[in-house]
N, C-alpha and C positions, 0 to 999 in steps of 0.2 A: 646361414645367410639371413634367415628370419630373424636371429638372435640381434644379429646386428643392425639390422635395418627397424628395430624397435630399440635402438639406442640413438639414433639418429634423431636430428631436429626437423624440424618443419621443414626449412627450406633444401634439407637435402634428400626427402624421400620423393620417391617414386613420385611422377606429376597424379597417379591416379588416386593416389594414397592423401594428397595433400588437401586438408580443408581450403584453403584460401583459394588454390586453381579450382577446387570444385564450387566454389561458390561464383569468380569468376566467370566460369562454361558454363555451369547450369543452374545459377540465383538460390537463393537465401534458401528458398522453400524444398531444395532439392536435399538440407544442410538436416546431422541431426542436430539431437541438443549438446552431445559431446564434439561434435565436429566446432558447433557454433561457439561452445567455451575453447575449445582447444584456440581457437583463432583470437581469442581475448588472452589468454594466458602466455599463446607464443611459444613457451618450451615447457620440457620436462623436468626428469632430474636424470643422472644418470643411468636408472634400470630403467626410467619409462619415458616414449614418446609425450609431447603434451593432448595427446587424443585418449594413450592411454591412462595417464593420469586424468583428466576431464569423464572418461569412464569410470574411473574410481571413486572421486568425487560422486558423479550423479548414483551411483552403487550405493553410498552411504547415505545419501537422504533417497533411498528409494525412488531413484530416477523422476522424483518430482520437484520441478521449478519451485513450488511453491515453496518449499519444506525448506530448498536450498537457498529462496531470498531470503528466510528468516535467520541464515545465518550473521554469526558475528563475523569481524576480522579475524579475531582470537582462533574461533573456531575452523575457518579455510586457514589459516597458515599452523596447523597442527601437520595436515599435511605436508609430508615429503618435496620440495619444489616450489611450493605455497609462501609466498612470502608475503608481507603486508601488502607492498604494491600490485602483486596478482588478487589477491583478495578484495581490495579496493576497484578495484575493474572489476569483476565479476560481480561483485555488489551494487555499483555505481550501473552495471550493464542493465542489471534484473531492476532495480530502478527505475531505468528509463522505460522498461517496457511498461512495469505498472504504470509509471505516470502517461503514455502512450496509450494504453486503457483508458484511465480516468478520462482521457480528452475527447476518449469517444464516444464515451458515453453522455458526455454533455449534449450528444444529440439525443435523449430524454430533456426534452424543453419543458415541460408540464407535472406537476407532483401533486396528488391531489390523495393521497393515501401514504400510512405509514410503511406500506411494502413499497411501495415506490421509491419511498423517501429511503429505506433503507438499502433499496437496491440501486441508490446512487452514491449513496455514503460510505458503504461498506468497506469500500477497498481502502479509503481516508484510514482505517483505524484499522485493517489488517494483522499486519504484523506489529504492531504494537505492544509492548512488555511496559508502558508507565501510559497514565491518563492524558488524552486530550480533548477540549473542548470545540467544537466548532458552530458555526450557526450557517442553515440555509433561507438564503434573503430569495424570496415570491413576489412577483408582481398580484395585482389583484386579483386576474385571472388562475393563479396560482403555478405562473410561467417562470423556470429557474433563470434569475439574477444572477445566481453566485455564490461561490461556498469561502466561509473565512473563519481562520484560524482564531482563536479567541486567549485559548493562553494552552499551556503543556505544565506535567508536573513530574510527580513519582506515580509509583505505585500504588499510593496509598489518594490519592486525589489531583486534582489542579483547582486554579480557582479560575470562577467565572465572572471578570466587573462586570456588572450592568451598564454603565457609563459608555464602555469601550464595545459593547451589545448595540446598542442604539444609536450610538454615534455613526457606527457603521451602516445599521440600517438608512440611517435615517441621509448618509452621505450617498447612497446608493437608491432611494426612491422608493424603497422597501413596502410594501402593505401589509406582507406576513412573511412573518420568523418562524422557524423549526430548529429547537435548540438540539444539538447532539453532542454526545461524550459516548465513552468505553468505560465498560471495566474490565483492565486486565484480567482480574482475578476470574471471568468467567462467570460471576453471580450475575445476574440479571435483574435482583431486585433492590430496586434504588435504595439509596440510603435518605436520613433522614436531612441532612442537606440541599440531598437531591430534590425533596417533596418540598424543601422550602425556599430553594433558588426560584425552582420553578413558580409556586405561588405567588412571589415577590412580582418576577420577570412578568406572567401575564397581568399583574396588577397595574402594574408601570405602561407595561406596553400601551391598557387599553387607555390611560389617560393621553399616550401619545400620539393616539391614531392609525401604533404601529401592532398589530395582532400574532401571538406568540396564541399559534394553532395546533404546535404537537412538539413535543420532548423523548428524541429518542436517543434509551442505553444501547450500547452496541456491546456484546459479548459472546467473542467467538463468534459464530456462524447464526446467532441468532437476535434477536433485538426485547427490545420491553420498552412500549409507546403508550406515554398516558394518554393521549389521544384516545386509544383502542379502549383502553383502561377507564374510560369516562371520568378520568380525571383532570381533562382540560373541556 
């Protein structure tokens, strides 16, 4: 009896057994995280319910979210049942929850150090496998404006115009810049592009009126701010 009722789909198991009525009767917060993917994925395959599949799943990155937004498509449809379009849902789902973070954390109005500044950026370059650049635009008080994207590349760099730097500040009221990027690769310590974007950038800035106050690497879990560095 057991055997069969874990061949079974969602909609014909037991009411107590089913993610969606328990979410239903007793809200999101009552849900695990494989209950929560089973209801994104919908089915199984033939030996597994999609709860137990979604257990499987979470088994293999070690029942952490985080481990499993980093996946590819490639990678969720190795699995059995996993097809492009379940993998796209579960991807798109983890997503939105990041982006649902970043939006809360906008209630940090104020950056006035580079742990600050990195503990509002950080999630921007997370999962990240190729460089991006971004910039956060300050009022004078050093109250956050707004974070923008500046350009994307490989692995190996992105480029950052100046032009398209300042145009932006300068469209947004800007009085201070904090340039950031990542390195994939995990070093920390800038390169010689880096040391000379940056020299350029606050050179220019201060003719403009507009103040590039701190430059931070983001890699992995940690940062490198010349700021800190006395080198702005």
């Amino acid at each position: 009896m057991e055997n069969n009722k874990q061949k079974l789909g969602i909609k014909l198991w037991a009411e107590a057994d089913r993610p969606r009525e328990r979410l239903l009767q007793h809200g999101r917060r009552y849900l695990t995280d494989a209950e929560l993917i089973a209801i994104l994925i919908g089915s199984g395959n033939k030996n597994e319910t999609a709860l137990d599949l979604s257990k499987r799943i979470l088994a293999f990155y070690d029942n952490n979210l985080v481990r499993l937004g980093k996946a590819s498509i490639q990678e969720l449809s190795r699995f059995k049942g996993i097809g492009e379009a379940k993998a796209l849902t579960i991807i798109a789902a983890l997503e939105l929850g990041l982006r649902r973070k970043e939006t809360d954390d906008e209630q940090i109005v104020q950056v006035t150090t580079a742990r600050q500044a990195y503990n509002y950026m950080h999630q921007t370059f997370e999962d990240l496998h190729y460089e991006e650049f971004w910039i956060l635009l300050l009022n004078r008080s050093n109250h956050v404006i707004g974070k923008f994207q500046i350009s994307k590349g490989g692995q190996a760099g992105t480029i950052a115009d100046p032009k398209i730097i300042f145009k932006i500040a300068l469209e947004n009221n800007a009085a201070n810049i904090i340039l950031a990027h990542n390195h994939p690769s995990g070093n920390l310590k800038p390169s010689d592009s880096d040391n000379k974007l940056t020299r350029d950038l606050v050179a220019s800035g201060r003719m403009l009126g507009l103040f590039v106050v701190d430059h931070i690497i983001f890699a992995r879990n940690n940062y490198y701010s010349y700021r800190d560095e006395d080198l702005i």
